[in-house]
C-alpha positions as CSV (number, residue, x, y, z in Angstrom):
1,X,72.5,41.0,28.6
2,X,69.4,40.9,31.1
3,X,67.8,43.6,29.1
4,X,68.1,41.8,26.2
5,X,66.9,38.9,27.5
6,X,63.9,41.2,28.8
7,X,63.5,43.1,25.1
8,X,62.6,39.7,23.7
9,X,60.3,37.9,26.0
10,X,58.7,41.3,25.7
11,X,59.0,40.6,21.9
12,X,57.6,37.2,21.9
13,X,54.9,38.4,24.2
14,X,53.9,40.9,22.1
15,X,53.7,38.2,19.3
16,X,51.6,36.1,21.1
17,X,49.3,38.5,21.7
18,X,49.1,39.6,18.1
19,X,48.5,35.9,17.1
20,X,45.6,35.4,19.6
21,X,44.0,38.6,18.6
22,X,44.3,37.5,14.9
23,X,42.5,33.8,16.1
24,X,40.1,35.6,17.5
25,X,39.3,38.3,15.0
26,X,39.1,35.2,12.8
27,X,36.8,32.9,15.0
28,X,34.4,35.9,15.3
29,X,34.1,36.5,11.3
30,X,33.5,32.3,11.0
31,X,30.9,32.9,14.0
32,X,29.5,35.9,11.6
33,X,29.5,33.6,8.8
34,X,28.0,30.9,10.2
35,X,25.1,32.9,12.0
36,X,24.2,35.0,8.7
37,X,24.5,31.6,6.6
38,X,21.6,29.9,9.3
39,X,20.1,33.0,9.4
40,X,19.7,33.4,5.7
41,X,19.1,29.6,5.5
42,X,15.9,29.9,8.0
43,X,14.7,32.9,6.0
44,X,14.7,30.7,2.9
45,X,12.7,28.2,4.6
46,X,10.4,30.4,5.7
47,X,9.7,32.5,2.8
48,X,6.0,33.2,1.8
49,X,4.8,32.2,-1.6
50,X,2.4,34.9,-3.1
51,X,-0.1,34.1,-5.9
52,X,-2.4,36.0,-8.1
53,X,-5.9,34.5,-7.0
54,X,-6.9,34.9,-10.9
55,X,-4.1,31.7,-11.5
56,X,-4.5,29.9,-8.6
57,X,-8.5,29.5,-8.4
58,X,-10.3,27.2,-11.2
59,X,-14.0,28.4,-11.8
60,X,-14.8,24.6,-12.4
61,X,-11.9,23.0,-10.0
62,X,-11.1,25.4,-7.2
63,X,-8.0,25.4,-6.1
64,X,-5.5,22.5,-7.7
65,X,-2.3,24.1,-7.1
66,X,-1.9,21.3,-4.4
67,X,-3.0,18.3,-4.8
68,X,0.1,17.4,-6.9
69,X,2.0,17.2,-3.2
70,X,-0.7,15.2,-1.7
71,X,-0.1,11.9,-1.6
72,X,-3.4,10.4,-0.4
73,X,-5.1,12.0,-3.9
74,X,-2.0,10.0,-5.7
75,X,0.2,13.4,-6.2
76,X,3.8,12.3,-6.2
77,X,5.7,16.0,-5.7
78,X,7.9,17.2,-3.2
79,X,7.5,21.0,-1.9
80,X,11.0,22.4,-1.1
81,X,12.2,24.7,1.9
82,X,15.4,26.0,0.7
83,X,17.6,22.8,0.0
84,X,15.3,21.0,2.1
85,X,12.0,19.1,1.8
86,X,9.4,21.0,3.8
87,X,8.4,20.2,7.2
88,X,5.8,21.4,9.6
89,X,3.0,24.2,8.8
90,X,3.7,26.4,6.1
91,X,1.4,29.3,5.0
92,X,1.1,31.1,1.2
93,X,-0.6,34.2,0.5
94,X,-2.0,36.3,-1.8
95,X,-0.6,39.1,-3.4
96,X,-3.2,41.2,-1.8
97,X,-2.1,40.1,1.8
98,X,-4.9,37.3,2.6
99,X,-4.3,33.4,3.5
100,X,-4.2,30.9,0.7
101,X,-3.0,27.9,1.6
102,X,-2.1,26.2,5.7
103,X,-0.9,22.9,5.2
104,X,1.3,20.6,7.8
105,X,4.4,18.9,5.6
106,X,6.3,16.3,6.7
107,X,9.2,15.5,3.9
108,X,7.9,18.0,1.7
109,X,4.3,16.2,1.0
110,X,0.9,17.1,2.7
111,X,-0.8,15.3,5.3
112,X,-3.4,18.0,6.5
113,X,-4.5,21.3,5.1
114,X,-6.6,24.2,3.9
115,X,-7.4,26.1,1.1
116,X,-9.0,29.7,1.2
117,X,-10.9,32.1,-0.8
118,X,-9.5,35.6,-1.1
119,X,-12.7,36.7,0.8
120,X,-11.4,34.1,3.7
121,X,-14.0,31.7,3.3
122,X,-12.2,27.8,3.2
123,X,-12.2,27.1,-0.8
124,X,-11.2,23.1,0.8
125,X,-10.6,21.1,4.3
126,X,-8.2,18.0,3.6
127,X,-7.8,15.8,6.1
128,X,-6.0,12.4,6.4
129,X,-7.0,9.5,8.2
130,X,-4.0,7.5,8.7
131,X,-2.2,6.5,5.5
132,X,-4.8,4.7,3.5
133,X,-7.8,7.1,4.4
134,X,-8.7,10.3,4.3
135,X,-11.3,13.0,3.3
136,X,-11.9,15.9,2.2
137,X,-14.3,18.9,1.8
138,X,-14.7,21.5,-0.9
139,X,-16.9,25.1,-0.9
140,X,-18.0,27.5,-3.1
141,X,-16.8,31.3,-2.4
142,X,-19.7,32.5,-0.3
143,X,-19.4,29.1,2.3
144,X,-21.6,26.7,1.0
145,X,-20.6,22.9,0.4
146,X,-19.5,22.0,-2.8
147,X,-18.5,18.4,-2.6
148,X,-17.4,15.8,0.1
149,X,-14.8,13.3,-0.4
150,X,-13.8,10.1,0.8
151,X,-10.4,8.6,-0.5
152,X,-9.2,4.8,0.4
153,X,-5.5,4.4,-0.7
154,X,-6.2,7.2,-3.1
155,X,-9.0,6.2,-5.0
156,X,-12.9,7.6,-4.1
157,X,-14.1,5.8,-1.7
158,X,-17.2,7.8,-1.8
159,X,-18.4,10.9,-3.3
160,X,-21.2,13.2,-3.1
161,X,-21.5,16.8,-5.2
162,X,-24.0,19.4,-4.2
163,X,-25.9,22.3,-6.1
164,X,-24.9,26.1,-5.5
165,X,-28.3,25.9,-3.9
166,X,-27.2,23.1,-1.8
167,X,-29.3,20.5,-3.7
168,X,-27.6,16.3,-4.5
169,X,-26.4,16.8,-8.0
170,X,-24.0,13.3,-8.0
171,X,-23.3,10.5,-5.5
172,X,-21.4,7.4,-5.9
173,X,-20.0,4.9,-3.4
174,X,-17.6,2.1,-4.1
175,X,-18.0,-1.4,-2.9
176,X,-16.5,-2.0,0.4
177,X,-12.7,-2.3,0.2
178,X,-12.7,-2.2,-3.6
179,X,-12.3,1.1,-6.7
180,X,-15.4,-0.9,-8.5
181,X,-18.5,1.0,-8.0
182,X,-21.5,0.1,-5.9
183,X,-23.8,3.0,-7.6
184,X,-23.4,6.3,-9.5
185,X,-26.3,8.7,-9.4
186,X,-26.8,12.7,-11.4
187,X,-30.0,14.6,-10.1
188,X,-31.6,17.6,-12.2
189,X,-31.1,20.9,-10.0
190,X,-34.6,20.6,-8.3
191,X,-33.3,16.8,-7.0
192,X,-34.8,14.8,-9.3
193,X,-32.7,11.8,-10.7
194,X,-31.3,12.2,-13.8
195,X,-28.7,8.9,-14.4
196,X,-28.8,6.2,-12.1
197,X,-26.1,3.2,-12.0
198,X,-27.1,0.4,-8.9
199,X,-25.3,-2.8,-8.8
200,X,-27.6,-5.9,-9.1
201,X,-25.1,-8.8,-9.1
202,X,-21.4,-8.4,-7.0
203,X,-20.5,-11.5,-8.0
204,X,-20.5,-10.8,-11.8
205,X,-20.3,-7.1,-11.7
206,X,-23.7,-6.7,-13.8
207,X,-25.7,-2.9,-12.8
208,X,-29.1,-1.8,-13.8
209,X,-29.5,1.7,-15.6
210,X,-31.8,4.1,-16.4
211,X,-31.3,7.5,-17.5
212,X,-34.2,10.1,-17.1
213,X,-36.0,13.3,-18.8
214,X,-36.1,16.3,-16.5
215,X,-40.0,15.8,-17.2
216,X,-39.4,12.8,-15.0
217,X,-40.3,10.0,-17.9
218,X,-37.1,7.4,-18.7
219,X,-35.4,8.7,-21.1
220,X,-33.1,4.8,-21.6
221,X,-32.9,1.5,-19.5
222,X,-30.8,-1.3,-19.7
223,X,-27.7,-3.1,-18.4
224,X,-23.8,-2.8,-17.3
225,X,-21.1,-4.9,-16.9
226,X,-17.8,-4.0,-15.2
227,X,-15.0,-5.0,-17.5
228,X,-11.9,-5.3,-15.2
229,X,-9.4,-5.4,-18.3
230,X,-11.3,-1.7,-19.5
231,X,-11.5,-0.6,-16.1
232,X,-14.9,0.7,-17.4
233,X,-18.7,0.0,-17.0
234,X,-20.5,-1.3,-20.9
235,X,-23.6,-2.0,-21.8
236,X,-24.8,-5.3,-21.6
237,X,-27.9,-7.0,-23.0
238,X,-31.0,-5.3,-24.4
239,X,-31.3,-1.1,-23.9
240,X,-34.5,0.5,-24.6
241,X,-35.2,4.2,-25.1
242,X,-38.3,6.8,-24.8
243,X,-39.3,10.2,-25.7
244,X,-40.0,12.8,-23.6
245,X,-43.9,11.5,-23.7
246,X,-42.9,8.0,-22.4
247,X,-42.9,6.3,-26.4
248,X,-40.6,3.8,-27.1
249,X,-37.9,5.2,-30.2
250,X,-35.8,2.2,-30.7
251,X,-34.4,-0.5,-29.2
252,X,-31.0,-1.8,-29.2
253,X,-28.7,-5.1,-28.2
254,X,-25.1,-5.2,-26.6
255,X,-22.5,-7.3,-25.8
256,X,-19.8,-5.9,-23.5
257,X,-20.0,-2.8,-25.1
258,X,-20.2,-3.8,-28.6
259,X,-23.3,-2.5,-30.2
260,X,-25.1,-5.9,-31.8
261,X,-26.4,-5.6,-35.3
């Protein structure tokens, strides 16, 4: 009887044992499981966007592929990470291997980035302010400033384009704390004005303007009124215009935009 009684504690030992080793075998391959699924989950998130520089860079616009997730320009998208909205830097590339794009995300939208050429030069420097203001500055390929960019709860707060020669081809500035325009001006290449727009009464909204001839001579001359309904700036009152010698060719009348007869 006692070795009986031996045989199966030895027997139930045994089965213990087996049972253990079969939890454990089993805790290790959930451990496996759980440390290839948050490995493969952190290589998702970390995955490298390449693009073809050909449909990425706009020989007018630069690059745009962003500003849709940039919230201070009014872009409404959300970058994902995996199942997750982006946080922190994240870098895309090129095909050919170099930088385009560093930008810091917090819930999938942009708060600070750049932009770069495939020849490394910064195509655009966004920066924000806090959450109502921020600025940024674009380049053409070989360094030179393009444009720079103030934005006030998404609209221009102030703008100012340069020449590939680095030349003042447009400026405009908004009235303080407002999207309605203190003045718009175009320059010719060689800096000389070409369309200028300067508010002459804040209270009603009312601008002079006079558009030129690259001779120098007025070209037109008359008045604009902000229409807040429009969102636009019409001619208002009388508008006179010149050849290129300085002769008056006609003159016309307005009324909020409405050519007079």
């Amino acid at each position: 009887m006692k070795n009986v009684y031996f045989q199966a504690q030895d027997m139930f030992i045994a089965a213990m044992r087996r049972f253990y080793t079969l939890i454990l075998i089993a805790g290790g391959m959930m451990m496996a499981t759980t440390s290839m699924a948050q490995f493969n989950l952190k290589k998702q998130m970390a995955d490298k966007k390449t693009y073809e520089a050909a449909s990425v860079i706009d020989s007018t616009y630069g690059i745009m592929l962003y500003e849709r997730l940039n919230p201070h320009t009014e872009g409404d998208s959300i970058r994902m990470c995996g199942n997750y909205a982006c946080q922190s830097w994240i870098e895309d590339f090129y095909v050919s291997g170099e930088l385009l794009h560093k930008g810091f995300y917090i819930d999938g939208q942009l708060k600070t980035y750049k932009n770069f050429y495939p020849n490394g030069n910064v195509e655009r420097d966004f920066k924000a302010i806090d959450n109502y203001r921020s600025s940024v500055k674009l380049f053409y390929p070989d360094g030179k400033l393009k444009s720079e960019i103030k934005y006030n709860e998404g609209s221009p707060e102030s703008w100012t384009d340069y020449s590939a020669s680095g030349a003042i081809t447009y400026q405009e500035q908004a009235l303080k704390n407002s999207t309605i325009l203190e003045f718009k001006k175009f320059f010719f290449d060689n800096g000389a004005p070409q369309k200028i727009m300067e508010i002459k009464d804040k209270k009603k909204y009312i601008y002079s303007y006079t558009e030129y001839h690259s001779n120098g001579k007025i070209k037109a001359e008359g008045s604009k009124v902000y229409s807040e309904g429009l969102g636009d700036y019409l001619n208002e009152g009388t508008w006179k215009s010149y050849d290129e010698n300085g002769n008056p060719v006609k003159t016309e009348n307005f009324s909020k935009g409405e050519l007079l007869k």
